[in-house]
N, C-alpha and C positions, 0 to 999 in steps of 0.2 A: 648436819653439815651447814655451815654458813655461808650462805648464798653469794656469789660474785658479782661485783656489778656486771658483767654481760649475761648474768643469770637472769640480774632484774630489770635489765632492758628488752629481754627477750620476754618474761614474765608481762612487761606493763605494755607490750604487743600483742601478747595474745597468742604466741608462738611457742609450740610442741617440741619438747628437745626431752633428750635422756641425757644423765648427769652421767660419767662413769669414772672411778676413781682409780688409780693405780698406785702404789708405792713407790716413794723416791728414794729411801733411805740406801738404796746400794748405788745413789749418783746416776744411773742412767734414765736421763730425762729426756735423750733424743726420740724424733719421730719412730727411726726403728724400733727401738726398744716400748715405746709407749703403745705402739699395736702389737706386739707380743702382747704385753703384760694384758693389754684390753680384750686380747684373744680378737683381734681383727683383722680384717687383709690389708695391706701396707697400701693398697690403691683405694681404702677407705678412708684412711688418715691424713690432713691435711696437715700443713704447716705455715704459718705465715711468717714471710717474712717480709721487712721493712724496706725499701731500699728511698734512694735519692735521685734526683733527675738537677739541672742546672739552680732552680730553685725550691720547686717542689718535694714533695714528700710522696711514695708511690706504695702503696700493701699488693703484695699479690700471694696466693693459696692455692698453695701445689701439692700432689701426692706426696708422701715422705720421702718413698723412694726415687723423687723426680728429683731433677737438679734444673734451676730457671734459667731457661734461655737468655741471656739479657740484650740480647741481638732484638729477641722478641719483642721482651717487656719495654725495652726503649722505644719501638717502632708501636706499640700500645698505647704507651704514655706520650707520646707525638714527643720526645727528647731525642736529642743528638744520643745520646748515654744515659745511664744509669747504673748505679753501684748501690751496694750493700751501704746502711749506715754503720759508722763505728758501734763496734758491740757496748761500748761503757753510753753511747747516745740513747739506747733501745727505752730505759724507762725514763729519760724525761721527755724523749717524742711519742712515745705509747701514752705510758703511763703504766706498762704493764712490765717485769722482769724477763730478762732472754729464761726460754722454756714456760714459760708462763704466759705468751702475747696471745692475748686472742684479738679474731677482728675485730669481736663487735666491745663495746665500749671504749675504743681508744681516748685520746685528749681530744683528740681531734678529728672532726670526720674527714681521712683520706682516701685518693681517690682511690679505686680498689679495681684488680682483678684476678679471678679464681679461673682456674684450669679447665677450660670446656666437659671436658672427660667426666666433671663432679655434674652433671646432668644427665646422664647414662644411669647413677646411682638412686636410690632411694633415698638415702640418709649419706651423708659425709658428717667427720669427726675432726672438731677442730678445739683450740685449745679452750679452756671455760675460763681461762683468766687469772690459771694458780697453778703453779707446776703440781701435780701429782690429780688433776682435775680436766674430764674434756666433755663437750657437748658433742652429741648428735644429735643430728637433725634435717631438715632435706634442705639441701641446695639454694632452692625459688626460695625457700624464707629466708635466707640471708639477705638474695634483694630485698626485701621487706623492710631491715634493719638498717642497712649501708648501702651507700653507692656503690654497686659491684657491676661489671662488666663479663660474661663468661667467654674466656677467649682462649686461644692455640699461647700458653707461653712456654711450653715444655719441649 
């Protein structure tokens, strides 16, 4: 398997993950369907998504089965609001394809916040950087990687 770059940022940290791989070929690359396939509990698997504030750029990582407050996340991100980016924006502000974002190696380091609830766990599961590809790993090493905040956005 050919290493992602959030493999080899996590790699040139120092940082413990498991690789796990799933099949995409039947098209469902959603969160649900990716803890299936991983054999995981849905409040193990995270999801990132990207959104926008007035000028800024906002990541936040939630359970799959969670839907983001954005009442929350804008009160997070000190914005009036905040919205989803247009899906065709996701890889030239990532750099990464929809189903394939992971946090860590974005284009740019955003500001970030993950779902308090991912500190309760040992390990959470979030994407490696390639659809059919996900990391685990524990929580506290993400702060390690990115600016991440652990907050109530759900």
């Amino acid at each position: 398997m050919k290493k992602t770059n959030a493999m080899r940022i996590l790699d040139s940290k120092g940082i413990n993950y498991n690789v796990l791989e799933y099949k995409v070929d039947d098209g469902q690359i959603d969160g649900i369907s990716v803890a299936k396939k991983t054999h995981k509990e849905f409040k193990e698997v995270y999801k990132t998504l990207v959104t926008k504030g007035l000028e800024e750029i906002y990541v936040f990582i939630i359970p799959v089965e969670e839907h983001l407050d954005l009442k929350k996340a804008a009160k997070h991100a000190r914005e009036k609001r905040i919205e989803f980016i247009n899906i065709n924006d996701i890889l030239k502000t990532t750099g990464y394809i929809r189903g394939g974002c992971s946090p860590v190696g974005m284009k740019k380091r955003f500001k970030t916040f993950i779902q308090k609830d991912s500190l309760d766990l040992k390990s959470i599961i979030v994407s490696g950087g390639k659809i059919g590809l996900q990391i685990e790993l524990d929580p506290l090493d993400l702060k390690k990687v990115i600016d991440v905040e652990f907050v109530d956005i759900i």
